[in-house]
C-alpha positions in Angstrom: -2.9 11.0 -19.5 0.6 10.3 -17.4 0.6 14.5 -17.5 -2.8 14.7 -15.9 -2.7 15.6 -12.0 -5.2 12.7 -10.2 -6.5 13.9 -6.7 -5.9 11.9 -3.7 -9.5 11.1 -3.1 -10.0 9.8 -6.4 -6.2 7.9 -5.9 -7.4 6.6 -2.3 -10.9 5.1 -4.0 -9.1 2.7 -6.8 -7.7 -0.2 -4.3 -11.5 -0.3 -2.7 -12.4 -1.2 -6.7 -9.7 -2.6 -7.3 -10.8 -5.2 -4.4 -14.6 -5.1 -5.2 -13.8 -5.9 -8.6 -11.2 -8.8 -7.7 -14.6 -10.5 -5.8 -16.6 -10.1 -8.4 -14.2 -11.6 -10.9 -13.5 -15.0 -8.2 -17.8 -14.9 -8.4 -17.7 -15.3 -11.9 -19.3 -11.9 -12.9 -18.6 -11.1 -16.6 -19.7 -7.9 -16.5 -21.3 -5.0 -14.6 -23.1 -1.3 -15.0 -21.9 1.6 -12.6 -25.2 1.4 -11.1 -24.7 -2.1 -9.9 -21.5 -1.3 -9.1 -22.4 1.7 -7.0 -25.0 0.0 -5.0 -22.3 -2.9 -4.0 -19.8 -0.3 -2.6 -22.1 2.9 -1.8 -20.8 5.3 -4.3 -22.5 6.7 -6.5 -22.6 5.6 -10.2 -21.8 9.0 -11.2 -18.4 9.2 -8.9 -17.3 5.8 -10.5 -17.8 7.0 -14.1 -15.9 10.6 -12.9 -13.2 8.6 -11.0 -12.8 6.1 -14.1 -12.9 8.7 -16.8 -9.6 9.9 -15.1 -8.0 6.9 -16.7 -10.0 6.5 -20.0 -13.1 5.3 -18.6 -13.4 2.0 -19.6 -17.0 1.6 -20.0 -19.2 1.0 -23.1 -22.4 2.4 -23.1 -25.3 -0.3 -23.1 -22.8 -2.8 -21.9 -21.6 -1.6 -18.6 -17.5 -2.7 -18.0 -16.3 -6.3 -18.4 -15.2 -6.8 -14.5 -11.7 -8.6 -15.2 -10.7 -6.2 -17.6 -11.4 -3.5 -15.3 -9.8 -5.5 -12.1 -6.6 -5.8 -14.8 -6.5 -1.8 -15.8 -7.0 -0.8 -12.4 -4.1 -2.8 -11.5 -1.7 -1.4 -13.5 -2.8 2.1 -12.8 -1.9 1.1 -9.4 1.3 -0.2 -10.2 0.2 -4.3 -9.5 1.1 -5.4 -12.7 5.3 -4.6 -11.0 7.2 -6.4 -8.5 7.9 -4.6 -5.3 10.8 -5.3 -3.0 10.4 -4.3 0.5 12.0 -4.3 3.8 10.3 -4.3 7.2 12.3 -2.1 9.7 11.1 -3.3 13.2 10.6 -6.8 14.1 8.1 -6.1 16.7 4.7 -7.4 17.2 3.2 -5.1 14.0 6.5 -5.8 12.1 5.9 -9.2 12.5 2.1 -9.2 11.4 2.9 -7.2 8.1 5.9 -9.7 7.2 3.5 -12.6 8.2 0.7 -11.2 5.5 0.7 -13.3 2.3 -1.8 -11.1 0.4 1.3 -8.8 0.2 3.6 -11.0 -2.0 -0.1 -11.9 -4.5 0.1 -7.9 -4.9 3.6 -8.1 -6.5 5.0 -6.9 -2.8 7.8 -9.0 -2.0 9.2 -8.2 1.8 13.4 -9.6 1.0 14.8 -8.0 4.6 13.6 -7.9 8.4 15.9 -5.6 10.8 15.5 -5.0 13.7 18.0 -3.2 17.1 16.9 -5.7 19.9 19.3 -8.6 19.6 16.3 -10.6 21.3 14.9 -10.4 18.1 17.7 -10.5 15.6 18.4 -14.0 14.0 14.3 -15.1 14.7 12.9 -16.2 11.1 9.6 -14.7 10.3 7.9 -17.1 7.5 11.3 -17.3 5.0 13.2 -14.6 6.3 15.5 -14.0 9.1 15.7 -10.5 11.5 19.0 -9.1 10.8 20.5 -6.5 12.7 20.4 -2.9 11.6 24.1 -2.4 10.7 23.5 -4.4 8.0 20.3 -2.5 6.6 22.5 0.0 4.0 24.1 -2.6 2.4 21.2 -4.7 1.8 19.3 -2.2 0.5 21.9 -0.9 -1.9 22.8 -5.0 -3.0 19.2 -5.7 -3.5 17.3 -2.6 -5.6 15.2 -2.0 -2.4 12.0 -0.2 -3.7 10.0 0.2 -0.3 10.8 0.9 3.4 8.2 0.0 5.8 8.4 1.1 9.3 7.5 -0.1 12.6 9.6 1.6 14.8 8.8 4.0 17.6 9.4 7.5 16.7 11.9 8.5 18.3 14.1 6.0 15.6 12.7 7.0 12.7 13.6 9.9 12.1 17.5 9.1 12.0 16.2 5.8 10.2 14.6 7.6 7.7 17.5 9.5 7.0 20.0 6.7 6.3 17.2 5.5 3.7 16.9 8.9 2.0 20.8 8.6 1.7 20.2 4.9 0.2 17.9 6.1 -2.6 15.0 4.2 -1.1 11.9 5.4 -3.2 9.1 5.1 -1.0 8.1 4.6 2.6 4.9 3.0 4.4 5.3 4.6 7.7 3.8 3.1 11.3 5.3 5.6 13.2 3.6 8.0 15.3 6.0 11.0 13.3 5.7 12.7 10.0 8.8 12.3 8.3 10.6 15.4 6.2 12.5 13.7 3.3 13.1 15.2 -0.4 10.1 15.1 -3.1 12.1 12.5 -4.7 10.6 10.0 -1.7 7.3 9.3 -1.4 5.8 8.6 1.6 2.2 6.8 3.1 2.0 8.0 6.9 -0.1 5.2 8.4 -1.0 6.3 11.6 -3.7 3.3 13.6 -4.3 6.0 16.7 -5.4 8.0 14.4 -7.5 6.1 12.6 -8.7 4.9 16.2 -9.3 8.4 17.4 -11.5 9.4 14.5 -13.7 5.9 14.7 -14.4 7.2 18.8 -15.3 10.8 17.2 -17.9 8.9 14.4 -18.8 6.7 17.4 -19.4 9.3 19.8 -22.0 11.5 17.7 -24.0 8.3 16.9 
């Protein structure tokens, strides 16, 4: 299975069962068809049972899937069942609201490092951890296994800030800046771009 290539699309649509199936679980559901399942999350039963087959399907026929079972597999396809460690590079106002969600750490995603240029900013604590300035960044992430880089910078930093994490052996990045980054295959990288995302809402919106 590990040798099977999984689209994007079909990647993109586990966390939104993977979240569906979390609320069902907190309801007390025991168990549920892909039909049911569809018609909560407006797919269709035949893309679940396609999507989940990619991973063994899960299912039993006549039965439909046991929901926390499921909400568990998922899970570790997604890599939940791991612990994370992050830093957040930029303590700005969207730095500050990533390192101030808790959902984060219940994920297994646990933010260790703040940094940030502005020494305005540098030495405020945000929940547990303090902003630290960002001649410090490469040694904490070497002396701390840093899995995940997320940025909040403008981008006209990141791209020389990407580059002294490429040369750290950071693994991944979550990127909020308004710039695709080039780094090797070996780093993975989740451009999250909000205009966007804005910009194609007003397009939907627009045509309404």
């Amino acid at each position: 299975m590990d040798n099977v290539e999984i689209s994007q699309a079909v990647i993109k649509r586990l966390p939104r069962y993977y979240r569906y199936l979390g609320e069902l679980a907190d309801e007390g559901v025991m168990r549920i068809s892909s039909r049911e399942l569809s018609e909560l999350m407006h797919v269709t039963a035949s893309q679940i049972r396609q999507d989940l087959n990619h991973f063994g399907g899960f299912g039993q026929q006549g039965y439909g899937y046991n929901v926390r079972n499921l909400y568990d597999e998922i899970g570790k396809i997604l890599g939940l069942d791991k612990s994370h460690k992050l830093v957040v590079i930029g303590a700005g106002h969207l730095g500050q609201a990533l390192s101030n969600y808790v959902n984060f750490e219940r994920r297994g995603f646990h933010i260790l490092g703040i940094f940030d240029k502005n020494p305005d900013l540098v030495g405020m604590k945000i929940r547990d951890v303090t902003v630290s300035p960002m001649d410090q960044l490469e040694s904490f992430i070497r002396g701390n296994d840093i899995d995940i880089a997320v940025l909040t910078i403008p981008k006209t930093s990141a791209v020389d800030v990407a580059k002294i994490l490429v040369d750290c052996n950071i693994r991944a990045i979550w990127n909020f800046a308004h710039v695709d980054l080039a780094v090797p295959d070996s780093v993975i990288v989740e451009n999250v771009h909000l205009s966007e995302s804005l910009m194609t809402l007003s397009y939907n919106l627009s045509r309404r």
